[in-house]
C-alpha positions in Angstrom: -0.1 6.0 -8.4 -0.5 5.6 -4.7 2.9 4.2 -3.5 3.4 2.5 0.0 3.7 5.2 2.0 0.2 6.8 0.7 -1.1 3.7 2.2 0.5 3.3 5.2 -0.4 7.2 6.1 -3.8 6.7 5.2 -4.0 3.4 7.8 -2.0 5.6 10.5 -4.9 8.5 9.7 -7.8 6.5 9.8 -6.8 4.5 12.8 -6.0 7.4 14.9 -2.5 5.6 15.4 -0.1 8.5 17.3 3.4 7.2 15.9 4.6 5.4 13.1 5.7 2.9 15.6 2.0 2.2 16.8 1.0 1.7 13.2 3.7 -0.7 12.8 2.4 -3.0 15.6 -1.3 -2.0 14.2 0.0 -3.5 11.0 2.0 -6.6 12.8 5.6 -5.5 11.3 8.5 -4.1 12.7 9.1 -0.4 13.1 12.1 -1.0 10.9 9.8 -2.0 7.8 7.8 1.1 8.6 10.8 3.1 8.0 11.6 1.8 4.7 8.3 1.9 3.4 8.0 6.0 4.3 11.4 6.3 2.4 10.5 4.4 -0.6 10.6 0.7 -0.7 7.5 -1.1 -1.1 5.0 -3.5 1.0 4.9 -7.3 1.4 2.1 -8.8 -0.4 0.3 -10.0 2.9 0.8 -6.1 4.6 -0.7 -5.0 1.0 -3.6 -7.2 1.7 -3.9 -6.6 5.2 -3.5 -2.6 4.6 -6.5 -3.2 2.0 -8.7 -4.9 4.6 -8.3 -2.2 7.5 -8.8 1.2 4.7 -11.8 -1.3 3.1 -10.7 -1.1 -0.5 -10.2 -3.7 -3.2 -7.2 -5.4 -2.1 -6.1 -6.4 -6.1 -6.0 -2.4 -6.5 -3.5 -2.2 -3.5 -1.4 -5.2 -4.9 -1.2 -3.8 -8.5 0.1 -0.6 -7.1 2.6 -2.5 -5.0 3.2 -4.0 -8.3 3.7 -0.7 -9.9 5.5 1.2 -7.7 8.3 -2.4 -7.1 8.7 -2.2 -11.1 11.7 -0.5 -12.4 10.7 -1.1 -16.0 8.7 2.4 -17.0 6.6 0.3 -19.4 6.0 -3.0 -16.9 5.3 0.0 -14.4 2.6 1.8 -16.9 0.9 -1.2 -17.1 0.3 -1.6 -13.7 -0.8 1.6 -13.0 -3.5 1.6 -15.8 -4.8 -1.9 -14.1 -4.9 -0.4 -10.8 -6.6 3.0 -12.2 -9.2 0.5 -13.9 -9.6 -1.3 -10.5 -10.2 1.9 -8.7 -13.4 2.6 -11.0 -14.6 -0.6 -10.8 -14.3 -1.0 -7.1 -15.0 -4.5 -6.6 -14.5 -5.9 -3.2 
């Protein structure tokens, strides 16, 4: 499962962005969110769809590991996961 932070890293990466403050203001939130996110809690639905946009990748994949990764039910989580893995393969944007 790619959680928050995998996503946020990879926008700070492919942006060239030199702090995690930068990629906040890249992303329109505030450094604080940032700092959650990198420590575990999970995106907004709009930064999910906005982080989707800027690494050009199927933005329902990004929400359904948002989905995933906010569920604290292992079963609820499982089944996100396994729609987001079948969204990966068949990429559609």
């Amino acid at each position: 499962m790619r959680t928050t932070a995998d996503y946020i890293e990879a926008v700070k990466a492919r942006y060239g962005l030199d702090s995690w403050a930068a990629t906040a203001r890249y992303l329109g939130v505030s450094d604080q969110s940032v700092r959650l996110w990198r420590r575990g809690h999970s995106m907004q639905d709009w930064t999910a769809l906005r982080v989707a946009e800027l690494l050009g990748i199927c933005p329902a994949r990004v929400l359904a590991d948002v989905a995933a990764e906010r569920s604290e039910i292992p079963e609820v989580q499982a089944a996100w996961q396994y729609a987001a893995d079948r969204l990966a393969e068949n990429r559609t944007e």
